[in-house]
C-alpha positions in Angstrom: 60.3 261.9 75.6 59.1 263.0 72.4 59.7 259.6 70.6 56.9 258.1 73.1 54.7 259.9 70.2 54.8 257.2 68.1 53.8 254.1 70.8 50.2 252.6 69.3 50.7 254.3 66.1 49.6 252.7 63.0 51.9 252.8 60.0 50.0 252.8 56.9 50.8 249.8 54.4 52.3 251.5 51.3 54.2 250.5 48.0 56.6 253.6 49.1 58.0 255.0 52.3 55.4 256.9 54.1 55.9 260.5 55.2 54.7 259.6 58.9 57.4 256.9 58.7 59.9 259.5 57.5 59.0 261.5 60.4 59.0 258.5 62.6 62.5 257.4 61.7 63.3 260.8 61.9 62.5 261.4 65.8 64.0 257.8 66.7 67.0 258.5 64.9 67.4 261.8 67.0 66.6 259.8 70.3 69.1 257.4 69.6 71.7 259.8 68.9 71.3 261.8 71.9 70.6 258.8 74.3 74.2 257.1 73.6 76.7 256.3 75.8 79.8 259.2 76.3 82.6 259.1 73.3 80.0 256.8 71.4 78.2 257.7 67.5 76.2 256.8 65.6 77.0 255.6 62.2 75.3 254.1 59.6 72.2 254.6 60.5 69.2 253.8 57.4 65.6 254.0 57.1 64.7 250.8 54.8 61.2 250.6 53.6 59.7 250.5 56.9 62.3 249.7 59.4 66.2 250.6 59.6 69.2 249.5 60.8 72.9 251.2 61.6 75.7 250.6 63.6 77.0 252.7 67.0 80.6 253.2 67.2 82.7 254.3 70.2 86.4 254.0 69.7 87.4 250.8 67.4 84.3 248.3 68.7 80.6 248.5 67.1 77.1 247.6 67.9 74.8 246.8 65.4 70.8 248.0 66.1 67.8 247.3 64.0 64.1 247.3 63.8 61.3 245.5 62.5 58.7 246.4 59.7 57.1 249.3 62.1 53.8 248.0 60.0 53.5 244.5 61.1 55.2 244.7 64.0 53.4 247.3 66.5 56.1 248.8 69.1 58.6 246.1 68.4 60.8 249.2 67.8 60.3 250.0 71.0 60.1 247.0 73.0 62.3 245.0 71.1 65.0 246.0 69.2 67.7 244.0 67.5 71.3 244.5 69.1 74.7 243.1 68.7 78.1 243.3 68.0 79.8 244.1 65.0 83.2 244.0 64.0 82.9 247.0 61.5 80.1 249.5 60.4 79.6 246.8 57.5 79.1 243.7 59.4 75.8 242.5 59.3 76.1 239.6 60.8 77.6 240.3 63.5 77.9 238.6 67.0 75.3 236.6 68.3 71.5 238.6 68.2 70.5 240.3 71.6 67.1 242.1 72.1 66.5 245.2 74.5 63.9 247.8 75.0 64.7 251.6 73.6 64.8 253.2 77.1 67.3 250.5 78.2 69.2 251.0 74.9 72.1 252.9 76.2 72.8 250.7 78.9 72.6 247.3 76.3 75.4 249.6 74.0 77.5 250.8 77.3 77.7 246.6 78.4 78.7 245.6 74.8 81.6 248.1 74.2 82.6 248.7 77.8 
């Protein structure tokens, strides 16, 4: 798993968005996508200043996903991601917050719009 790449890393502290963050946010953007549960997509999903956000849909029910400042918060992308539900590919806030690992990611999505 190519996003494994980026365990440890250190993200440089920077007025702008890094290009090792770009590339980052890039390759997790790609795992998520093609680690999703069948009929679901991904919508939505943004690269903040250093960390992101988006929504997964699969029919008419969402899940919102999010991680923290990659920076300050060492693997927390990985280890502990923000996840709940959504009502819409707007709503930010959601049903009540949920935390799950990346590798377990699919299976947190699959129990939330099952």
């Amino acid at each position: 798993m190519a996003i494994t790449k980026w365990l440890n890393y250190e993200f440089q502290t920077s007025s702008t968005t890094t290009e090792k963050f770009v590339d980052f946010f890039k390759d997790l953007k790609k795992y998520i996508k093609t680690n999703l549960p069948e009929g679901a997509e991904l919508v939505n999903f943004t690269k903040n200043h250093f960390c992101g956000s988006g929504f997964v849909k699969k029919g008419d029910k969402y899940v919102y996903i999010s991680i923290s400042d990659v920076r300050f918060f060492k693997d927390e992308w990985y280890n502990k991601m923000l996840i709940r539900t959504a009502k819409h590919d707007k709503d930010f806030t959601g049903g009540a917050n949920g935390f799950t690992d990346l590798p377990n990611l699919k299976k947190e999505i699959e129990n939330m719009i099952e």
